[in-house]
MARVEX-606520 format. One record per residue (C-alpha): residue in three letters; residue number from 1; z, y, x. Coordinates in nm, 4 decimals. Example, Ala and Ser with C-alpha at 12.3 -4.5 7.8 and 13.67 -1.06 7.14 Angstrom:
MARVEX-606520
<nuke res="ALA" n="1" zz="0.7800" yy="-0.4500" xx="1.2300"/>
<nuke res="SER" n="2" zz="0.7140" yy="-0.1060" xx="1.3670"/>
//
This chain:
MARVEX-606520
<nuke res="UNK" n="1" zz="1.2468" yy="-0.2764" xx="2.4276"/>
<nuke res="UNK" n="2" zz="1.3871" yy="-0.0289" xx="2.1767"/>
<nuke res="UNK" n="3" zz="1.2083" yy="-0.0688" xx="1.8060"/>
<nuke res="UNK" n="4" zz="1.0483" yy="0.2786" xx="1.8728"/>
<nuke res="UNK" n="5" zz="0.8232" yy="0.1490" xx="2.1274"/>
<nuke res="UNK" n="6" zz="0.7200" yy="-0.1432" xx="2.0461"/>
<nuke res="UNK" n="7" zz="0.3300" yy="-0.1820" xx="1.9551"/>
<nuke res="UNK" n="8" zz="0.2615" yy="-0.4780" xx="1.7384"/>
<nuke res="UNK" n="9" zz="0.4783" yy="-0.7370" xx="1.6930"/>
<nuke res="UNK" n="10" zz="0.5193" yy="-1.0539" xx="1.4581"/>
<nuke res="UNK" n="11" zz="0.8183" yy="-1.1424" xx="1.2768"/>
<nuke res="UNK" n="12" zz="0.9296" yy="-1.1951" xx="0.9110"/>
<nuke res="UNK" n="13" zz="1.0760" yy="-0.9711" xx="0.7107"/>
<nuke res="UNK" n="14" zz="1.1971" yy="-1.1076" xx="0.3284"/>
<nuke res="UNK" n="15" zz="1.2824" yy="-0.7786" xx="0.1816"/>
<nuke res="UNK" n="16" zz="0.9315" yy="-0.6523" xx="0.2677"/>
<nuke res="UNK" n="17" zz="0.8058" yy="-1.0185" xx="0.1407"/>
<nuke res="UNK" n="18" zz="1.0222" yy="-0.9987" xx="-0.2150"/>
<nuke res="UNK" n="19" zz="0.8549" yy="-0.5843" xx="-0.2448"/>
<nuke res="UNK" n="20" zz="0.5314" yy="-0.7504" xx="-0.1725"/>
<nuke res="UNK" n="21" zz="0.5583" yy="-1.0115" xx="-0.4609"/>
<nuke res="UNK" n="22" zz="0.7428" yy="-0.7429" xx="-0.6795"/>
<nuke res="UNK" n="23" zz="0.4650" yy="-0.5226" xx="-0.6676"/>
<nuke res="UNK" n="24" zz="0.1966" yy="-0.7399" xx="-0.7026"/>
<nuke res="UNK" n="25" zz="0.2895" yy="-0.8401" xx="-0.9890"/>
<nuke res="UNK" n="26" zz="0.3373" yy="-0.5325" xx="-1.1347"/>
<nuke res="UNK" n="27" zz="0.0126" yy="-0.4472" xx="-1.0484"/>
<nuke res="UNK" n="28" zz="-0.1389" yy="-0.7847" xx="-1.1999"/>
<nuke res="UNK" n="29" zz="0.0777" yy="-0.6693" xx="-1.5529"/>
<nuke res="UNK" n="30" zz="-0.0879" yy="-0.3611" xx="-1.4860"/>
<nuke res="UNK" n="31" zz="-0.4700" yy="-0.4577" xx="-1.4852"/>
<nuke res="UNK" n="32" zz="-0.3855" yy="-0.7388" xx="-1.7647"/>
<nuke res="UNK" n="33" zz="-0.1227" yy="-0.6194" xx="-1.9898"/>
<nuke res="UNK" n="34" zz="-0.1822" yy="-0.2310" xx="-1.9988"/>
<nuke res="UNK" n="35" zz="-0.5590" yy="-0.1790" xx="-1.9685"/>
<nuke res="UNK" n="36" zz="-0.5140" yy="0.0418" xx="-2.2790"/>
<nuke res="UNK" n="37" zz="-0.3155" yy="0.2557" xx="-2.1094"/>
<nuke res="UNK" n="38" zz="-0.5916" yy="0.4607" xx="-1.8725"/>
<nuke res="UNK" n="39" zz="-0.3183" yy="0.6667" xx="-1.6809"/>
<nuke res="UNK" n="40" zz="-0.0734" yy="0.3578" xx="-1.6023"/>
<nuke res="UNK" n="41" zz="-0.3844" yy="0.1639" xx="-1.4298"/>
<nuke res="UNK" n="42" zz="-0.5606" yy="0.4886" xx="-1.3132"/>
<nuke res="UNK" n="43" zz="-0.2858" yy="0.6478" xx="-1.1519"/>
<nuke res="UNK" n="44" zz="0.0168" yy="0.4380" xx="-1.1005"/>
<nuke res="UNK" n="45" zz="-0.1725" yy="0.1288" xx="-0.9740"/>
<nuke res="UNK" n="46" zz="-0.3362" yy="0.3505" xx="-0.7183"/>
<nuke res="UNK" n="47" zz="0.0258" yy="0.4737" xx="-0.6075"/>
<nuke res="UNK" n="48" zz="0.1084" yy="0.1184" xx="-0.5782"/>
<nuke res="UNK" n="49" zz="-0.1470" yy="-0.0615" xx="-0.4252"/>
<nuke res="UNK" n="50" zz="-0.0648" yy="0.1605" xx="-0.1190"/>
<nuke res="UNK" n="51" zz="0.3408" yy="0.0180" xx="-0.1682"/>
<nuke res="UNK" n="52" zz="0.1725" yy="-0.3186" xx="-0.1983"/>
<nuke res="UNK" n="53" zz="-0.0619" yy="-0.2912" xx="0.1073"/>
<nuke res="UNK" n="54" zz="0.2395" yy="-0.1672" xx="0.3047"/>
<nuke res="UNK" n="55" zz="0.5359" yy="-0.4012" xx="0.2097"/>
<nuke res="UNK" n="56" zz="0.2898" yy="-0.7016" xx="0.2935"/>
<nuke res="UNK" n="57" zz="0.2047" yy="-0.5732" xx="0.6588"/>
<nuke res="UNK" n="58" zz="0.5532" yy="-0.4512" xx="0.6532"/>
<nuke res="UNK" n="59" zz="0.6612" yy="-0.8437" xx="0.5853"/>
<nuke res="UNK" n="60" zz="0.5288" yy="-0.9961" xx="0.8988"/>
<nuke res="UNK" n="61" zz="0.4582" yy="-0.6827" xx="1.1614"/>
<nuke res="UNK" n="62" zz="0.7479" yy="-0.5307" xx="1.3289"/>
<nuke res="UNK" n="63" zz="0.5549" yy="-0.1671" xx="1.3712"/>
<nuke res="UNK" n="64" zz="0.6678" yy="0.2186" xx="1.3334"/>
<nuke res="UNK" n="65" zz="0.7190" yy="0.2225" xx="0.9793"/>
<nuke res="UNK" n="66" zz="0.4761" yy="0.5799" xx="0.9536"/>
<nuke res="UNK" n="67" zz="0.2193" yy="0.4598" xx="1.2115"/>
<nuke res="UNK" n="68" zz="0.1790" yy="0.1450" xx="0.9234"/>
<nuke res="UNK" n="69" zz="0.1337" yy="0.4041" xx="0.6155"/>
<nuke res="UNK" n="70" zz="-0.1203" yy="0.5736" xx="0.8068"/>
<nuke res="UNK" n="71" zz="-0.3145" yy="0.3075" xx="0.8818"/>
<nuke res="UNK" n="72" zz="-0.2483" yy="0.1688" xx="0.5130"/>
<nuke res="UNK" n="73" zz="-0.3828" yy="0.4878" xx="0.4013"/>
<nuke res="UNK" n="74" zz="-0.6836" yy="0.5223" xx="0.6387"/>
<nuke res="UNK" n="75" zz="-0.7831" yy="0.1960" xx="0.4935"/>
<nuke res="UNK" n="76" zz="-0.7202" yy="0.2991" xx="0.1681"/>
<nuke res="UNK" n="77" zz="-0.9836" yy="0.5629" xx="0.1857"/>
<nuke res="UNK" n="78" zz="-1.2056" yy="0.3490" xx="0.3816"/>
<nuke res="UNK" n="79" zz="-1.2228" yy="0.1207" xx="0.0518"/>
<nuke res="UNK" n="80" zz="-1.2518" yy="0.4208" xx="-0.1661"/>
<nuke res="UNK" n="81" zz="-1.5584" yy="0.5872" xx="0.0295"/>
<nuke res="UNK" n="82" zz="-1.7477" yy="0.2225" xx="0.0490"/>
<nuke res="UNK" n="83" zz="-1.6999" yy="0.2983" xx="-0.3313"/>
<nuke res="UNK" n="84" zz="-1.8934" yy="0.6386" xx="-0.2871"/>
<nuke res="UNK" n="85" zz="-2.1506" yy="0.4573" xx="-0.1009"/>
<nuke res="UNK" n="86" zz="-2.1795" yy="0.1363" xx="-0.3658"/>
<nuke res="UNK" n="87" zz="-2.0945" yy="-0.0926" xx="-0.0903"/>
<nuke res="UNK" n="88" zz="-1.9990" yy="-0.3385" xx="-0.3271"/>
<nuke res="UNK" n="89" zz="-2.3565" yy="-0.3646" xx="-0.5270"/>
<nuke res="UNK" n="90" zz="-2.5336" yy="-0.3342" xx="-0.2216"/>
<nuke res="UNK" n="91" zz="-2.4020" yy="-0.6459" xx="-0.0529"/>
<nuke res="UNK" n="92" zz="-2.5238" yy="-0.7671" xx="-0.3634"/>
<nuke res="UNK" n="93" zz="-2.1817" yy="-0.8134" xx="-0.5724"/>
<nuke res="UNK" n="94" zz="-2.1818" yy="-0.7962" xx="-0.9849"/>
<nuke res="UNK" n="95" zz="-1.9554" yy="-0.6875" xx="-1.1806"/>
<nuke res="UNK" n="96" zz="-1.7251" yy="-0.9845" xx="-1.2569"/>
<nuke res="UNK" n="97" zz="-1.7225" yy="-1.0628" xx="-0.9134"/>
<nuke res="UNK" n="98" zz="-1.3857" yy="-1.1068" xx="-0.6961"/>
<nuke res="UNK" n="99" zz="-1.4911" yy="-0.8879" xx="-0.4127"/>
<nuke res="UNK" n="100" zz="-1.6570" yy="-0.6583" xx="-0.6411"/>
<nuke res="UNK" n="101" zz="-1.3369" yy="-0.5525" xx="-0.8449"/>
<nuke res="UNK" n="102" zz="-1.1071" yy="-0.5383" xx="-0.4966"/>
<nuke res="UNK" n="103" zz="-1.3763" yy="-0.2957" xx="-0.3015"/>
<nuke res="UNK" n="104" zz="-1.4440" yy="-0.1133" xx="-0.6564"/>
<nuke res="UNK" n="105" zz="-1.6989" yy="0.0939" xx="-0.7713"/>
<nuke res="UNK" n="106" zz="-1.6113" yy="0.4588" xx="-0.8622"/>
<nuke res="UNK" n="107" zz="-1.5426" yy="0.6830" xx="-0.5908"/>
<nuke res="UNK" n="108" zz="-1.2951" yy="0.9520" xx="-0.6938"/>
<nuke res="UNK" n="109" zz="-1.0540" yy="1.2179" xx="-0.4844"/>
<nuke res="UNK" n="110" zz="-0.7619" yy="1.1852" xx="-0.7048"/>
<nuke res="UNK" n="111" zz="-0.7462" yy="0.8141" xx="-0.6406"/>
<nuke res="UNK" n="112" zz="-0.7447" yy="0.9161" xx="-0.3068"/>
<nuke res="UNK" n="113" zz="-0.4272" yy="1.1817" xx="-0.4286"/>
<nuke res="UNK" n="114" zz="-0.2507" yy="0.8562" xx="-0.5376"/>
<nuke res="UNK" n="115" zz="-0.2688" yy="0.7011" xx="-0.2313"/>
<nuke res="UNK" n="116" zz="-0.1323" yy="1.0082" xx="-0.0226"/>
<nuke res="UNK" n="117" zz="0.1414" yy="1.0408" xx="-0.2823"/>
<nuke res="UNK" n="118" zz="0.1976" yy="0.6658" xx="-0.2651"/>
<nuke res="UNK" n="119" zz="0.2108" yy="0.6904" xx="0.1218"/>
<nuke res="UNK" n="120" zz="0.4428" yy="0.9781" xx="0.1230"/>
<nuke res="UNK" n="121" zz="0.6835" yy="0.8630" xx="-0.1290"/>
<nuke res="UNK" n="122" zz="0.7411" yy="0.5014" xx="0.0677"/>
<nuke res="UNK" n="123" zz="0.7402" yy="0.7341" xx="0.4234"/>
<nuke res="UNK" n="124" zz="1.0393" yy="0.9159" xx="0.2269"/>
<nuke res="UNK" n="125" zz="1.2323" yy="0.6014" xx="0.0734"/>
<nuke res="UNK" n="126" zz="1.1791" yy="0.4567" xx="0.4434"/>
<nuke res="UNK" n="127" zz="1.3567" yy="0.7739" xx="0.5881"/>
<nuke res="UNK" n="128" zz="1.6363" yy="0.7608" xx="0.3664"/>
<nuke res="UNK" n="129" zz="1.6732" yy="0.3727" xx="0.4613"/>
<nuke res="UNK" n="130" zz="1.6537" yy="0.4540" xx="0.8421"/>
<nuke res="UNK" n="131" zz="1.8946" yy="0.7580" xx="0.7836"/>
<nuke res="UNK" n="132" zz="2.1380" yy="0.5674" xx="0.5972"/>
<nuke res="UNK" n="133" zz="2.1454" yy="0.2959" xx="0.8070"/>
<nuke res="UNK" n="134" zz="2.1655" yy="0.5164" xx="1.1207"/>
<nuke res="UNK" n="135" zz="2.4651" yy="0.6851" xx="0.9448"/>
<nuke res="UNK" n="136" zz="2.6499" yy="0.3453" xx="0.8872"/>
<nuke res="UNK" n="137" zz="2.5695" yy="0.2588" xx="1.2425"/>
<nuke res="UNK" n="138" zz="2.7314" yy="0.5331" xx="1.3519"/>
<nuke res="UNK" n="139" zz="3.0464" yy="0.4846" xx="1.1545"/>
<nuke res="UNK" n="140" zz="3.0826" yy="0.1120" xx="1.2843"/>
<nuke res="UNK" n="141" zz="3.1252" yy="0.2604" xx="1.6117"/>
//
């Protein structure tokens, strides 16, 4: 069954692992190390969580590559309207709770700009992968 068709299936990938771990902790030295710098953690940790979300589905689901950034973005604004509707406080979460921080607590539309743009920029880097290896593919033959 050609890649293109498949639905779901399970398999590791360590690239998509290494991203994963990359990312993470860039997003970790983000929340710890540069909280004084509002439009690193506002804006760039937004763009990455998507990345982050992505490369760790990515890392043990063979799927289409832009089916899995929808659905990483779908659930991305899932978590950012439970913000709008304080789902966090009213399962009864305080701040300084785990599950408080990861659902949040401020709704806000450009977050949910930094999650497109994150989306679209790993759709493009994964075209230019699939291109380029399509290319060299090509040339083998």
């Amino acid at each position: 069954m050609s890649r293109s068709h498949q639905r779901l299936a399970l398999g590791f990938s360590w690239p998509h692992a290494v991203l994963a771990v990359v990312v993470f902790v860039m997003e970790v030295i983000i929340a710890t190390q540069l909280p004084h710098v509002s439009w690193i953690r506002a804006y760039l940790g937004d763009v990455l969580v998507v990345v982050l979300i992505y490369a760790a589905a990515r890392s043990v689901l063979r799927v289409n590559d832009h089916l899995l950034l929808l659905a990483v973005f779908v659930f991305a604004c899932c978590i950012e309207f439970a913000q709008y509707f304080r789902l966090a406080e009213r399962l009864g979460f305080v701040r300084g709770d785990v599950m408080y921080t990861v659902i949040g607590n401020t709704f806000s539309w450009g977050d949910i700009a930094c999650y497109a743009a994150g989306c679209m920029a790993t759709a493009l880097l994964v075209f230019c992968r699939n291109t380029l290896v399509s290319r060299q593919f090509k040339q083998a033959r």
